[in-house]
C-alpha positions as CSV (number, residue, x, y, z in Angstrom):
1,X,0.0,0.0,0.0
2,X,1.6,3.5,-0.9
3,X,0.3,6.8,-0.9
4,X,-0.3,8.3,-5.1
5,X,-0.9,12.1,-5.1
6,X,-1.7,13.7,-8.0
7,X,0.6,16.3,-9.6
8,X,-1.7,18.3,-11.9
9,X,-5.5,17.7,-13.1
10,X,-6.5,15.3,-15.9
11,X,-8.0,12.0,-16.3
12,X,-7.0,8.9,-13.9
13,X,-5.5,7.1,-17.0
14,X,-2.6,9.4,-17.6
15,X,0.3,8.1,-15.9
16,X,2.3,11.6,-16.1
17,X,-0.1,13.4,-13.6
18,X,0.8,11.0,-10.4
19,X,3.7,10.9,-8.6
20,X,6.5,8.7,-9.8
21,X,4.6,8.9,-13.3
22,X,2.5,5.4,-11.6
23,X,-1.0,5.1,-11.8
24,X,-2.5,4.2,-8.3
25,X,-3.0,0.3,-8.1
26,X,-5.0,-1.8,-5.6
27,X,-4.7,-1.0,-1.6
28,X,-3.6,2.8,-2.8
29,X,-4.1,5.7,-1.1
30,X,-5.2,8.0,-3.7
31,X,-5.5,11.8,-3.0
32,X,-6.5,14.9,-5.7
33,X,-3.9,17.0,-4.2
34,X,-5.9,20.2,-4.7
35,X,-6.2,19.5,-8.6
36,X,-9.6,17.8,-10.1
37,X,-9.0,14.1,-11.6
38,X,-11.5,12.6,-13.6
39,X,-12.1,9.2,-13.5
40,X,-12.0,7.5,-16.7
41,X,-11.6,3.5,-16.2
42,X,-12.4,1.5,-13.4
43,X,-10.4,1.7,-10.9
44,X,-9.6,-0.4,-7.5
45,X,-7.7,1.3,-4.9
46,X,-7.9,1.6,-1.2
47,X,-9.4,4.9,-0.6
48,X,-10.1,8.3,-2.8
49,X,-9.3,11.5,-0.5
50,X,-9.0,15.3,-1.0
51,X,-7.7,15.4,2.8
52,X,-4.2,16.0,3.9
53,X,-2.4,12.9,3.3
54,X,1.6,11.7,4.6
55,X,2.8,8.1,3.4
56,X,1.4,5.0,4.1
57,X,3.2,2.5,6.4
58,X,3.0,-0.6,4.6
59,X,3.0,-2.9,7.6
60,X,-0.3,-3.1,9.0
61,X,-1.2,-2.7,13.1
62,X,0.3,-5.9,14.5
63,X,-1.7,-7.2,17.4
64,X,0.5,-10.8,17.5
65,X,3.3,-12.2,15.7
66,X,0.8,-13.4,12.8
67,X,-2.0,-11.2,13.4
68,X,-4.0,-9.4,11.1
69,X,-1.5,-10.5,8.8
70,X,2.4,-11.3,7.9
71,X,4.8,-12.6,10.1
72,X,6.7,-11.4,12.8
73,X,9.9,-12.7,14.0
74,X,13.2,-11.6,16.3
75,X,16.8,-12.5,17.9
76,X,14.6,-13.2,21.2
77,X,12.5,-11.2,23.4
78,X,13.8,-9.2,27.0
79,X,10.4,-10.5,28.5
80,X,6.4,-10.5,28.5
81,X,5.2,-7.3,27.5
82,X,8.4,-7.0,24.8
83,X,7.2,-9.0,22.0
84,X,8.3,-8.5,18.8
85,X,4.9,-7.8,17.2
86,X,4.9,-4.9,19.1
87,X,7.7,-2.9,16.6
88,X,5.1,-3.1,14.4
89,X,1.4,-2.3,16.8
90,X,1.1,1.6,15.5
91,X,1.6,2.2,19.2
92,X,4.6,3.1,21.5
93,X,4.7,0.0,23.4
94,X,8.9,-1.2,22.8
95,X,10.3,-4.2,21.3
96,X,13.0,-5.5,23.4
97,X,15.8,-8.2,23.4
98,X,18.2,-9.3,25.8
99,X,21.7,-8.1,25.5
100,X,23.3,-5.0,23.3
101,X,22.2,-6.5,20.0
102,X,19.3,-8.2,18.4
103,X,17.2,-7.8,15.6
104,X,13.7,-7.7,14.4
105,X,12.0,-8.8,10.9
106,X,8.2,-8.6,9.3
107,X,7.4,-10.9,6.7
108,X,5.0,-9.7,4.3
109,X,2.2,-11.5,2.2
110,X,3.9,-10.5,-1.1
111,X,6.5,-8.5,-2.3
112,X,7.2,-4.7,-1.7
113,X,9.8,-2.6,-2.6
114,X,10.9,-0.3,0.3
115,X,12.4,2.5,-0.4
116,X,12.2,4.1,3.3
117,X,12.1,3.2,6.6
118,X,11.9,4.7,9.8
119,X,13.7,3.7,13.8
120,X,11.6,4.7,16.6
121,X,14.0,4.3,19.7
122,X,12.9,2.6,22.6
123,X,11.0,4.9,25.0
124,X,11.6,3.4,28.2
125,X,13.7,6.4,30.1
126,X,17.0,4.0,28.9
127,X,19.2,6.5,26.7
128,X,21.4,3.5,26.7
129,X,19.0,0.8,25.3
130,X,19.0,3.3,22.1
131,X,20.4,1.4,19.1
132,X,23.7,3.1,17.9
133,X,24.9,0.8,15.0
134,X,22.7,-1.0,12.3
135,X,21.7,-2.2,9.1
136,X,18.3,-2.3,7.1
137,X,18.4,-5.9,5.3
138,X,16.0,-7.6,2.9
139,X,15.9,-11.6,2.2
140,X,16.8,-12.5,-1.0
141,X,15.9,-16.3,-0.3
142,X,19.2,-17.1,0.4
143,X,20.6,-14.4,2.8
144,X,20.1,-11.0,4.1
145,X,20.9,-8.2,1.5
146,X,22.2,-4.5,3.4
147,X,19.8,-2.0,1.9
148,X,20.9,0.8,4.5
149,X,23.9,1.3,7.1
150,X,23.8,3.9,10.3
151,X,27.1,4.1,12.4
152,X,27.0,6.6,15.4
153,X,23.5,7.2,16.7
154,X,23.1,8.7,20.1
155,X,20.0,10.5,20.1
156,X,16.5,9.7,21.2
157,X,14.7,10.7,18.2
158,X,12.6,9.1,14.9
159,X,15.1,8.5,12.5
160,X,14.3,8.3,9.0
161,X,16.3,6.6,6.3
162,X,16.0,6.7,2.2
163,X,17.3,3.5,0.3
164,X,18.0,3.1,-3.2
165,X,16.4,-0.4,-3.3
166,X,14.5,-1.0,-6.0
167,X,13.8,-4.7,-5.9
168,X,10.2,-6.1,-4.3
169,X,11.4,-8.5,-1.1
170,X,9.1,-10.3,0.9
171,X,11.1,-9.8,4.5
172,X,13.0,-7.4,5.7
173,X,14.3,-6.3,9.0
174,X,16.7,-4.0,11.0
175,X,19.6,-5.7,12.7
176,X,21.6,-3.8,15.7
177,X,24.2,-4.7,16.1
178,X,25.4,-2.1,19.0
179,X,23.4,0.1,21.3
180,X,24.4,3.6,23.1
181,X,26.1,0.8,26.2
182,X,22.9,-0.8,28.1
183,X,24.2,-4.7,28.4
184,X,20.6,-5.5,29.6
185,X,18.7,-4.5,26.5
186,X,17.9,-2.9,23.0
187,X,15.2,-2.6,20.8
188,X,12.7,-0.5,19.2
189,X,9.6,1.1,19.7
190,X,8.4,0.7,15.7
191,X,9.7,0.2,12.7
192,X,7.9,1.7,9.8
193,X,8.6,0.6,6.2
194,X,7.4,2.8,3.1
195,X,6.8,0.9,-0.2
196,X,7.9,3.8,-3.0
197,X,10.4,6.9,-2.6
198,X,7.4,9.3,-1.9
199,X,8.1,9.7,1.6
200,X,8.5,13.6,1.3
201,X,5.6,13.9,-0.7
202,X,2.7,15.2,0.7
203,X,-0.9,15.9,-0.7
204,X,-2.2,19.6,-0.1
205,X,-6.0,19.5,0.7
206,X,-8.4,20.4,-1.4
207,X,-8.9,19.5,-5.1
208,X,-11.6,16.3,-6.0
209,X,-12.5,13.6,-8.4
210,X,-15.2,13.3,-11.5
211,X,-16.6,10.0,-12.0
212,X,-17.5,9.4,-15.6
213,X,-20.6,7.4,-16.8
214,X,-20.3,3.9,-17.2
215,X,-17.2,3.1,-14.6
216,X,-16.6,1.4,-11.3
217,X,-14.9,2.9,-8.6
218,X,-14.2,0.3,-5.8
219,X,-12.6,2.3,-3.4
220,X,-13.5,4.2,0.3
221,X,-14.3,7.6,0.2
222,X,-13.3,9.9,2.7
223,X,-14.2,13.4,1.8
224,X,-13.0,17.0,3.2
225,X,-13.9,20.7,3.1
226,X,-14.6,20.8,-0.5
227,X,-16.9,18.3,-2.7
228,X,-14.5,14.5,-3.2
229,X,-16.4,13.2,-6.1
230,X,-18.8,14.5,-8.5
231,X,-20.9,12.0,-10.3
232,X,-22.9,14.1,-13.5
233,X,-23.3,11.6,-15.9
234,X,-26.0,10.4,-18.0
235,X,-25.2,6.6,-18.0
236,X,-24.7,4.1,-14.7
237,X,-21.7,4.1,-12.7
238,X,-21.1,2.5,-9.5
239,X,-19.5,3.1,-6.2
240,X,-18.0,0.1,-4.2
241,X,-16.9,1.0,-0.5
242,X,-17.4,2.8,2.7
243,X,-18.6,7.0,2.0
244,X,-17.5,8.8,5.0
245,X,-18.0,12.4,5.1
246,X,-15.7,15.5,5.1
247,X,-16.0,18.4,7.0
248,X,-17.5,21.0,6.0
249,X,-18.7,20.0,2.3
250,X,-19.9,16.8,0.4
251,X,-18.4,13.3,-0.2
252,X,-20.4,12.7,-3.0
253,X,-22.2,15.0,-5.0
254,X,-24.8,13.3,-7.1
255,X,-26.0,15.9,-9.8
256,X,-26.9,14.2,-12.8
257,X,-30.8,14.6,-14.6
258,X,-31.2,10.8,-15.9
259,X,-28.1,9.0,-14.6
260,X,-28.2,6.2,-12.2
261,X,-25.6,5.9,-9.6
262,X,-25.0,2.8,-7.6
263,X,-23.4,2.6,-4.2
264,X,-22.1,-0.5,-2.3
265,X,-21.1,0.2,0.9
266,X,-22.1,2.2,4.4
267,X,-22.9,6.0,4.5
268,X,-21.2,7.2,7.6
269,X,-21.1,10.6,9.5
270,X,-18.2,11.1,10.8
271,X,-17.0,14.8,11.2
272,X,-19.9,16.6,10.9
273,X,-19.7,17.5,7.2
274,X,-22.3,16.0,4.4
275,X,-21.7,12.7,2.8
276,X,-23.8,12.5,-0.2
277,X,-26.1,15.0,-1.7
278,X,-28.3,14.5,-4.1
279,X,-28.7,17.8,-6.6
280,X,-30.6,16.2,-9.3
281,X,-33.0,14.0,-10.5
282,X,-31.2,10.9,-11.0
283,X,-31.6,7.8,-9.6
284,X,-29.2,6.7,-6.8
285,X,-29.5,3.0,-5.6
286,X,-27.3,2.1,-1.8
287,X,-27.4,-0.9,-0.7
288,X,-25.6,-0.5,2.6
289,X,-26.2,1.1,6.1
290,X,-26.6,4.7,6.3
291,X,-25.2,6.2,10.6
292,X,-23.2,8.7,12.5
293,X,-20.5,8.6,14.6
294,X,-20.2,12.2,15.1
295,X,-22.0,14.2,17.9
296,X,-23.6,16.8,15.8
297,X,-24.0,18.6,12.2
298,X,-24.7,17.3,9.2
299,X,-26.6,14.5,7.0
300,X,-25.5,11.4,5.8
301,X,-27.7,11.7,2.8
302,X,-29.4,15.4,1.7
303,X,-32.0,15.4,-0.9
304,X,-32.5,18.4,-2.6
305,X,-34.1,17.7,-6.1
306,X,-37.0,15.3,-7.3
307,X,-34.6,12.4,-7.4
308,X,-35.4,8.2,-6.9
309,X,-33.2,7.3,-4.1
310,X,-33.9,3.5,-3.0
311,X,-31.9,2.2,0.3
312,X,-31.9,-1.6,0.7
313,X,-30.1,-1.3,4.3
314,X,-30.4,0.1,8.7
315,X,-30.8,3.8,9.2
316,X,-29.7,4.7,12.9
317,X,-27.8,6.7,15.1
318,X,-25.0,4.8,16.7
319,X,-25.2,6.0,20.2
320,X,-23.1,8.3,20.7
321,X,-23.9,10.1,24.2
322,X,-25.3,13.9,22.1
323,X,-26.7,13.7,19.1
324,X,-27.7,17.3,18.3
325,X,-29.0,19.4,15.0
326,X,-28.5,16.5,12.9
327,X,-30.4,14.7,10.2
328,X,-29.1,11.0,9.0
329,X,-31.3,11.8,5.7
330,X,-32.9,15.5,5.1
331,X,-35.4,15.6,2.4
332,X,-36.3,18.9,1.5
333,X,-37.5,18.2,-2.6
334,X,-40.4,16.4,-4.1
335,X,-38.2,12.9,-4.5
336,X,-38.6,9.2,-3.5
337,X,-37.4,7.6,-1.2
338,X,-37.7,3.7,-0.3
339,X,-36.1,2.4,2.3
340,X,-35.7,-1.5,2.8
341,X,-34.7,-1.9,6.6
342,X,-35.2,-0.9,9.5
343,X,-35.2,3.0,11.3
344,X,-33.8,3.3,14.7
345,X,-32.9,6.6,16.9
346,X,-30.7,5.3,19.9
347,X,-28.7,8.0,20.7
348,X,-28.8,9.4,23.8
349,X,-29.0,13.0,25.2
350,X,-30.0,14.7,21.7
351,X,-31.6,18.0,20.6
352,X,-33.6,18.9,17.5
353,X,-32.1,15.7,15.2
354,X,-33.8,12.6,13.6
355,X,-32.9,10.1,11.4
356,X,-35.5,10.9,8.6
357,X,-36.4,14.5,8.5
358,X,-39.1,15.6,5.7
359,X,-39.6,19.0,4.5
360,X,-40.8,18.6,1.3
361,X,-43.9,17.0,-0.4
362,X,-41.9,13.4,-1.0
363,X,-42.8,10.2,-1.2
364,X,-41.3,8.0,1.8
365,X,-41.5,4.3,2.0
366,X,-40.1,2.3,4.4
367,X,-40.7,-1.3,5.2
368,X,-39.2,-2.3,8.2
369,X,-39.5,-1.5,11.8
370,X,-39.2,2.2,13.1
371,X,-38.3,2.7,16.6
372,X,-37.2,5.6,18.7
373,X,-37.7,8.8,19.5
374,X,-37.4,11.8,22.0
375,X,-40.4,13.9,22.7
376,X,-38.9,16.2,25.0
377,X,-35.7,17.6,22.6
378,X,-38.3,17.1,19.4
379,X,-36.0,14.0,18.4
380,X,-37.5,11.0,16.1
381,X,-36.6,8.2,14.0
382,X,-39.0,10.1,11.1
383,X,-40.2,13.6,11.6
384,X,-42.2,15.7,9.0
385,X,-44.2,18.9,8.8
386,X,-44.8,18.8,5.1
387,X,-47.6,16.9,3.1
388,X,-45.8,14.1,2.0
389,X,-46.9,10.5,1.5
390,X,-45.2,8.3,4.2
391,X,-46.1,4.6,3.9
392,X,-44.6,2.1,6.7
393,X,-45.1,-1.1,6.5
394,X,-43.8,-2.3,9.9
395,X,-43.9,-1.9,13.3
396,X,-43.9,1.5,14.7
397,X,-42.4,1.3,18.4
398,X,-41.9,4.5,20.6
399,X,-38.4,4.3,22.8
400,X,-38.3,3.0,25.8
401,X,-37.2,5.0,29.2
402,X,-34.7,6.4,30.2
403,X,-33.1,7.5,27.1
404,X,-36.3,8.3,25.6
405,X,-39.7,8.8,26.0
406,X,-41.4,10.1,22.9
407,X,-43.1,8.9,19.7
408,X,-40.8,7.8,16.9
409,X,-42.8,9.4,14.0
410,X,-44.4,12.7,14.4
411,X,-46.3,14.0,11.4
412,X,-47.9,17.4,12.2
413,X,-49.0,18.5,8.7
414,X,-52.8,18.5,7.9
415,X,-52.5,17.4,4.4
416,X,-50.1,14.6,5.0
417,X,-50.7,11.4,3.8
418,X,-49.4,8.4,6.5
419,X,-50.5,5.0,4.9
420,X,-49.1,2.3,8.4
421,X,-49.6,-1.1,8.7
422,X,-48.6,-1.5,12.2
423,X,-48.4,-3.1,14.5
424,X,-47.9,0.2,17.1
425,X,-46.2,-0.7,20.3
426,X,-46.0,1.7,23.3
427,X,-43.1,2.0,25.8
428,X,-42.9,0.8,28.9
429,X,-44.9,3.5,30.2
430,X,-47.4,4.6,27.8
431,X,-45.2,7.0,25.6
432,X,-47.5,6.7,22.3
433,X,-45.3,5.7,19.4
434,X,-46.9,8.0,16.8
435,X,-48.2,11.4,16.7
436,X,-50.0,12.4,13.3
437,X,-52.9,14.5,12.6
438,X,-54.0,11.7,10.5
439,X,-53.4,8.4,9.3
440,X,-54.8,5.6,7.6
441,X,-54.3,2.1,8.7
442,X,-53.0,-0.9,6.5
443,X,-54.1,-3.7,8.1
444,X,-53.0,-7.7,7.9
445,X,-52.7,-10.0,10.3
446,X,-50.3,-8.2,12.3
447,X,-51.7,-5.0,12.9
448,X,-52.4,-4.0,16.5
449,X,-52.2,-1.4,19.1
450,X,-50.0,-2.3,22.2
451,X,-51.4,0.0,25.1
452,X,-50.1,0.3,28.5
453,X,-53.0,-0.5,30.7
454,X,-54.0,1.3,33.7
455,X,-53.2,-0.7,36.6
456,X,-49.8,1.4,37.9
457,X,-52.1,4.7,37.6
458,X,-49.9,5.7,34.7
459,X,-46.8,5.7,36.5
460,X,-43.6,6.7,34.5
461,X,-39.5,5.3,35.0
462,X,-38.6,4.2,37.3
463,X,-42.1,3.2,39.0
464,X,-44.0,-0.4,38.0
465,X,-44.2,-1.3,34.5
466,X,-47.8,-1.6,33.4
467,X,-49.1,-5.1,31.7
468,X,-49.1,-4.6,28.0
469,X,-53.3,-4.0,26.3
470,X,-53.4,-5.5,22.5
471,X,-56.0,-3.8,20.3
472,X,-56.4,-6.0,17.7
473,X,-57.9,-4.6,14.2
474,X,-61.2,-6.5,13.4
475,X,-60.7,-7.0,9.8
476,X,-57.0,-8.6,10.3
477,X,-57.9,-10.0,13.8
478,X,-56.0,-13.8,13.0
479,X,-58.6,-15.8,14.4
480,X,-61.6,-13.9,13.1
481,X,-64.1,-16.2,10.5
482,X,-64.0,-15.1,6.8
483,X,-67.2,-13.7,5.7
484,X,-68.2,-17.5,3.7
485,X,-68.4,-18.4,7.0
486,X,-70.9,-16.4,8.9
487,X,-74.7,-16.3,8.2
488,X,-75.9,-14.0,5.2
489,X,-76.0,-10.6,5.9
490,X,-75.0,-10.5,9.4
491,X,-72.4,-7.7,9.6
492,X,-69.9,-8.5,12.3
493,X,-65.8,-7.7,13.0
494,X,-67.1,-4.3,14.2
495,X,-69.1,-3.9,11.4
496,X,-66.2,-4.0,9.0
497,X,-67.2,-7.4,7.8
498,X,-70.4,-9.0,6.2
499,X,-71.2,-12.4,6.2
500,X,-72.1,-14.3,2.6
501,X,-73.0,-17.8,3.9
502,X,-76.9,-19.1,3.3
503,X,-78.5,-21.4,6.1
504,X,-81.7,-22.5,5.4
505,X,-84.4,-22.3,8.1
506,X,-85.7,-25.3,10.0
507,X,-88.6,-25.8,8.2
508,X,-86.8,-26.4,5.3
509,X,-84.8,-29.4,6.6
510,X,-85.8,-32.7,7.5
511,X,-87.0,-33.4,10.7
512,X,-84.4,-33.3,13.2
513,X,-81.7,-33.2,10.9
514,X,-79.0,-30.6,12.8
515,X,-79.1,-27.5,11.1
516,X,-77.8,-23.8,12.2
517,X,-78.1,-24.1,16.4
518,X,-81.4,-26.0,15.8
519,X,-82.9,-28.9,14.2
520,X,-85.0,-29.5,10.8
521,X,-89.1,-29.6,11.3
522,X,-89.9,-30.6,7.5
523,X,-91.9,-34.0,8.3
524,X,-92.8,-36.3,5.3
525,X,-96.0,-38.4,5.5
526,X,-97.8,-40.3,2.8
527,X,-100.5,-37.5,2.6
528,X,-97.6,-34.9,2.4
529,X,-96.3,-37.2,-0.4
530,X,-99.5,-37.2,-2.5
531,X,-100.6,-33.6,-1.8
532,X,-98.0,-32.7,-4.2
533,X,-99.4,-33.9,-7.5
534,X,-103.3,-33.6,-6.3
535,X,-102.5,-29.9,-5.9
536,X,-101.5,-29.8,-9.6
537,X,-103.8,-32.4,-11.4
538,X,-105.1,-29.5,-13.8
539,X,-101.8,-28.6,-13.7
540,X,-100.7,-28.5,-17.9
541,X,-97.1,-30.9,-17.9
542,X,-97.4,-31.2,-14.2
543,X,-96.8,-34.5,-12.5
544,X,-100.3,-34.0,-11.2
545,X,-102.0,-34.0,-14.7
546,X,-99.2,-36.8,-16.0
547,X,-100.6,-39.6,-13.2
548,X,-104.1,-38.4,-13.7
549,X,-103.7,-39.3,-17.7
550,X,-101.9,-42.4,-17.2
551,X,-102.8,-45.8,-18.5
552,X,-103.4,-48.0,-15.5
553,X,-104.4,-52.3,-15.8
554,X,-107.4,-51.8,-15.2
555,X,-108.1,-48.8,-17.1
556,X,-106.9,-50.2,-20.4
557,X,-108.8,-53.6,-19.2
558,X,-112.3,-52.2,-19.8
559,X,-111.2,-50.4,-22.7
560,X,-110.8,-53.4,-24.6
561,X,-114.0,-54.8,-22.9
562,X,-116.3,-51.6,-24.4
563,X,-114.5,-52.3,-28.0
564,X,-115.2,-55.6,-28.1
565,X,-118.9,-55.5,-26.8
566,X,-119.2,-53.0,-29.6
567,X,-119.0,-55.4,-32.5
């Protein structure tokens, strides 16, 4: 990993406008430098910056011999609390070996060619433990190769060295072989190793990158005062990594009229600045969590034009003790924004902030629960005083005591439109989890409204905890019949159902035959049986007049007999 500045503006692909005429590579630290680069390929580097930047140590924070990665290794160690990881932990704890010489080594996972290194003496109050003679050595596979000699240090401070190497060794190490006259111990507090000769180069602040249509940046973004990276273009382009914000000005500035920007990878606020703003009326597609880890200021996302902005990820504040005049996502245009995940205020001690604020006539769906809120500092997981359309499928829960006691959403515009499926869930003492001049429920199966009831007299932290009072919605009540099975025209769920199902009366149904909560009283007889076609012997095709016509034995009998007679 190396730092790459650039040296004038122009596009990314132009090896002459970076330092050492190299285009940054993968696990670079790239920063503008104060001029505008414009992004022309993909590119995969560690992070894009237009913050004051010095050179990268290449050796990462050590917490063991193997750990996060390489390998550590040394002549021996003085004693616990000396290991040799620790010439390589970022912080001034010493390396230490018995005796007036010794030597320490990293191994790397591949190749690097340093160029400079720095020897942080020992700080243990021990002028004499100070290495005084050394070399700087790489392994060539066979044996140690002297990149750098020093003869004759006595003094206490960094020193930093410049090598000539120019050939990419996999271990290197500094071998002492004399201290300032302490027989019980040398060592170092770090050694810090520099991939390319850039060690005096550092980047100016100020200056930014413009991402063309139709590339990939995979890289982390860490803005400053001015805007880092300007996306304007009509096609799709993507961002893949961790946006953190600057500190006065945006990360990301989104300002394109039909282009669609995709972004991989958490939206933090971390210095108060703005992280990504959203200027026109694009699209912009995160998938990704979108937090703070600042006390106050600024948004992680600020919509100010009629854009589509979809989030498939967890808006919250991280909890850090005040969270104060700050908005995780302000929407002051007529856009939309959907929001797959969840919404959670947590933060203690805040004033005036939310993590949704609305100011604009948007359109605002979120599916997934919203919960938080803090009545008393007008703090809430989604506040809005416009009349916008907010649809939340989800629960809705109001904070519990003691750090917070108020309603997560608050909608106090007339004319809004809040569409909620609930289910609505009070705290632990009554603390209503929504205040809106109006709304309109969703229900399903899981909409209800949890109620403290009144058996502790209302009492509030840190008295009793009332017993929790479900109000079920009638028309998604789980255990409620559908309408095919209820009785014709009886209205019942609270009168929000109707029931469709015919039951005949008793009279119609056989004779004690169950039917309804009764029993059938039709009773069938012979004379009930031959009623029927007697009551319809003049009847024209009825059964009646059929049996009355009919040819019977007999009938046809003396028929013949009158015929015959008659001859």
């Amino acid at each position: 990993m190396a730092l790459r500045v650039a040296l004038a503006s122009g596009n990314w692909s132009n090896p002459a406008i970076w330092n050492n005429g190299v285009l940054p590579v993968a696990g670079d630290v790239v920063a503008s430098n104060g001029f505008t680069v414009t992004i022309d390929q993909n590119i995969t580097v560690d992070t894009l910056t237009n913050t004051v930047q010095t050179p990268v140590i290449i050796t990462p924070a050590m917490t063991s011999n193997t750990a996060p990665s390489g390998i550590v290794t040394a002549s021996g160690v003085f004693g616990g609390g000396f290991e040799a990881w620790r010439a390589f932990d970022r912080v001034f704890n010493n390396w230490l070996s018995a005796g007036p010489t010794g030597w320490v080594a990293y191994e790397f996972t591949s190749p690097k060619i340093v160029q400079i290194y720095q020897m942080v003496p020992p700080t243990n109050n021990a002028p004499g433990s100070v290495p005084r003679n050394w070399t700087f050595e790489a392994w060539d596979g066979t044996t140690w190769v002297v990149l750098d000699t020093v003869t004759g240090n006595s003094g206490t401070a960094t020193v930093t060295r410049t090598t000539t190497n120019t050939t990419a060794y996999i271990r290197y190490r500094i071998n002492i072989t004399l201290n300032n006259g302490d027989l019980a111990y040398t060592g170092v507090t770090e050694l810090r190793m520099y991939e390319a000769n850039d060690y005096t180069i550092n980047s100016v602040a100020g200056g930014g990158f413009i991402l063309n249509s139709g590339y990939t940046v995979n890289a982390n973004l860490t803005g400053g005062a001015v805007d880092l990276l300007t996306y304007t273009g009509s096609g799709t382009s993507s961002i893949n990594g961790i946006i953190r914000s600057g500190s006065a000005n945006n990360t990301v500035l989104f300002n394109t009229v039909s282009g669609t920007l995709n972004i991989t990878g958490d939206i933090v606020n971390n210095n108060a600045g703005m992280v990504v703003r959203i200027a026109n009326t694009g699209t912009l597609n995160i998938i990704g969590n979108v937090y703070n880890t600042t006390a106050s200021y600024g948004n992680c996302l600020n919509i100010i034009a009629n854009a589509t902005v979809n989030i498939t990820g967890n808006i919250f504040t991280s909890g850090v003790s005040v969270f104060s005049n700050q908005t995780l996502i302000a929407v002051s245009a007529a856009s939309t924004l959907n929001i797959v995940g969840n919404v959670t205020h947590i933060s203690s001690n805040s004033t005036s902030s939310s993590c949704i604020a609305i100011t604009a006539s948007a359109t605002i769906r979120i599916t997934g629960v919203v919960t938080g809120g803090d009545f008393s500092s007008s703090c809430n997981a989604v506040s809005t005083n416009a009349a916008c359309l907010l649809n939340i499928v989800g629960s809705i829960i109001s904070r519990p005591p003691p750090n917070g006691i108020g309603p997560a959403v608050v909608s106090t515009n007339s004319s809004a439109i809040n569409l909620f499926s609930g289910p609505f869930i009070c705290n632990n003492y009554g603390f209503v989890p929504f205040q809106c001049i109006r709304m309109h429920l969703i229900p399903n199966v899981t909409s209800y409204f949890e109620f403290r009831d009144e058996t502790t007299n209302g009492a509030v932290s840190p008295g009793a905890i009332a017993p929790a009072a479900r109000l079920v919605s009638p028309g998604g009540a789980v255990d409620a019949p559908i309408p095919a099975n209820v009785r014709s025209g009886i209205s019942y769920a609270s009168g929000t159902l109707l029931g469709t199902m015919a039951v005949p009366s008793p009279s119609n149904v056989a004779n004690n035959v169950p039917v309804d909560n009764t029993v059938g009283t039709a009773i069938l007889d012979p004379n009930a049986i031959w009623s029927v076609p007697l009551a319809s012997i003049n009847t024209l095709n009825s059964i009646g007049r059929r049996v009355k016509n009919a040819a019977t034995v007999e009938t046809t009998g003396a028929q013949i007999e009158s015929i015959l007679n008659s001859l």
